[in-house]
N, C-alpha and C positions, 0 to 999 in steps of 0.2 A: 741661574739666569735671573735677570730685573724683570720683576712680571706686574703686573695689573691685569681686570675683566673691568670689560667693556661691555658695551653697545654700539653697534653704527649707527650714524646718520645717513640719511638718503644724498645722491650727488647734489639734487636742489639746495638742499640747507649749505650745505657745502659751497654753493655758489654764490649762494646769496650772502653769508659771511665772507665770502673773498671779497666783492665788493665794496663791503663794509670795513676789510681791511684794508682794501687798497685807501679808502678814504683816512683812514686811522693812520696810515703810514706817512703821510704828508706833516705828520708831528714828528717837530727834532729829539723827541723820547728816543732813547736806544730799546727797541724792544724784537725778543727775540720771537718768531711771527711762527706758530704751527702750521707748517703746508696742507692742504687745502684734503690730500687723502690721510691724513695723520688728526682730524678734529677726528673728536669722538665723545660720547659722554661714559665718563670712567665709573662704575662700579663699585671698584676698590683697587687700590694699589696695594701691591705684595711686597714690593721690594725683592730682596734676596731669595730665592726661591730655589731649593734645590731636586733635582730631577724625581726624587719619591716623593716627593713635597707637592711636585706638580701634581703627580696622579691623584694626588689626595684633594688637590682644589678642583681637579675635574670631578669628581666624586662628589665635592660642595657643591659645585656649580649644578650635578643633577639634583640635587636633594634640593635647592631652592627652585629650580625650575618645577613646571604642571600649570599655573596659572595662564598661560597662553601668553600670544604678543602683547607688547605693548604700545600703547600710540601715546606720543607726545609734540608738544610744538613748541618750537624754539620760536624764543621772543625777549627782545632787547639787549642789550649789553651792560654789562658793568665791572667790576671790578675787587679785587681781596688784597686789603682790608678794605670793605664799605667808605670807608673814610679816610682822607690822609693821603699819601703817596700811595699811586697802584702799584701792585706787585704782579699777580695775574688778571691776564685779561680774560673773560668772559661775555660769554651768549648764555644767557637764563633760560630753562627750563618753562613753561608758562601751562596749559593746558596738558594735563595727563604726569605733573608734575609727582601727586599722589600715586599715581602708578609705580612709578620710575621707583620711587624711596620705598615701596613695600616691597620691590623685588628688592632692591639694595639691604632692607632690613632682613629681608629672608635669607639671603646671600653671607651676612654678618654673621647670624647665626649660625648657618650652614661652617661657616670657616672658623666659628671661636674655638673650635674643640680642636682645632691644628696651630692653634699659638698666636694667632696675626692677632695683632693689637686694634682692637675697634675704634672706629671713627669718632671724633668726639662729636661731630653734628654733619649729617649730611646735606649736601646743599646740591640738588642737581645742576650741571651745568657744562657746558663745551669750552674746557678751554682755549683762548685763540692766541695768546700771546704771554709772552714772561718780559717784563720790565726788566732790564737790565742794569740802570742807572738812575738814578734820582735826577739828573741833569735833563728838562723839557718833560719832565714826568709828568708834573700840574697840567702841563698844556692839554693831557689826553683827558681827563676830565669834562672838559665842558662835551668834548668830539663824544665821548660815551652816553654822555647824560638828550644830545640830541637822537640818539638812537634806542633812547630807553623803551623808546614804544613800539622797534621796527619789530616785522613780522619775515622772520627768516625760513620759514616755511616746517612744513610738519612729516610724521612718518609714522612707518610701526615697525619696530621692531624685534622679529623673530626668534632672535638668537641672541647668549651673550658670546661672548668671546674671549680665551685665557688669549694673552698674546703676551710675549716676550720683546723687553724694550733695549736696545744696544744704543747708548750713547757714542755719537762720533762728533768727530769737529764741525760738521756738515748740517749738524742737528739727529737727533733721536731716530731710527730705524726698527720699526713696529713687524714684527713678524706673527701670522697668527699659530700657536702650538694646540689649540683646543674650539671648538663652537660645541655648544648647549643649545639646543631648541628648548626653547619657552612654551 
């Protein structure tokens, strides 16, 4: 199975990113938009993950958890790579950002001893879109950079979550196979 661990965000953030897509979609960019139950901020991506494989990230997943919830708040948008044609679109991390990355640090460790290849820099963040096409791509630029300051609302959360991801033509379908309480 294609797996990655999460986090949710609250329906608020949620909402309040939709809006912000919808604004973002009136650019002739082709970009491929994550629906509105599908943001989340990722953890780590597993990739290829097989069924004893899992057990064993559920087992990672408790060995970083004990620290309690975490609260963070989404704030502004931008984009990978920083400069130049966007590729993925994002909502930044802003307040409780230091939280976020010392679970994700504990989490890395917790999973080095099962082979996944570590992150080379983690950067919290939700993403909200995949650029599709370099054609109208520049135009999303200036539309990111006036939303650099927006405040998409805040949360805390509880739990991570192993979830298993099936690519379809329809776009990506998130199923959850595991939750850890923090």
């Amino acid at each position: 199975m294609r797996a990655f661990v999460a986090i949710e965000v609250s329906d608020e953030i949620r909402a309040e990113l939709e809006r912000a897509r919808q604004q973002l979609a009136r650019c002739p960019a082709k970009v491929k938009w994550v629906t509105p139950p599908n943001v989340h901020l990722t953890l780590k991506f597993l990739g290829d993950v097989d069924p004893e494989a899992a057990e064993q990230v559920k087992a990672a997943m408790a060995e970083a958890s004990g620290d309690g919830a975490v609260a963070f708040a989404v704030t502004g948008l931008g984009s990978f790579p920083p400069r130049g044609r966007p590729r993925v679109l994002w909502a930044g991390v802003s307040a409780g950002a230091d939280a976020v990355s010392r679970l994700q640090a504990k989490l890395e460790t917790a999973l080095r001893p099962l082979g996944f290849k570590q992150e080379h820099r983690f950067v919290p963040h939700l993403t909200i879109g995949r650029v599709k096409s370099p054609k109208g791509a520049h135009e999303l630029i200036p539309m990111l950079e006036r939303h650099a300051d927006t405040k998409f609302g805040s949360c805390t959360a509880a739990e991570m979550v192993l979830y298993e991801s099936t690519l379809t033509p329809q776009g990506a379908v998130y199923r959850a196979v595991a939750r850890q309480e923090l």
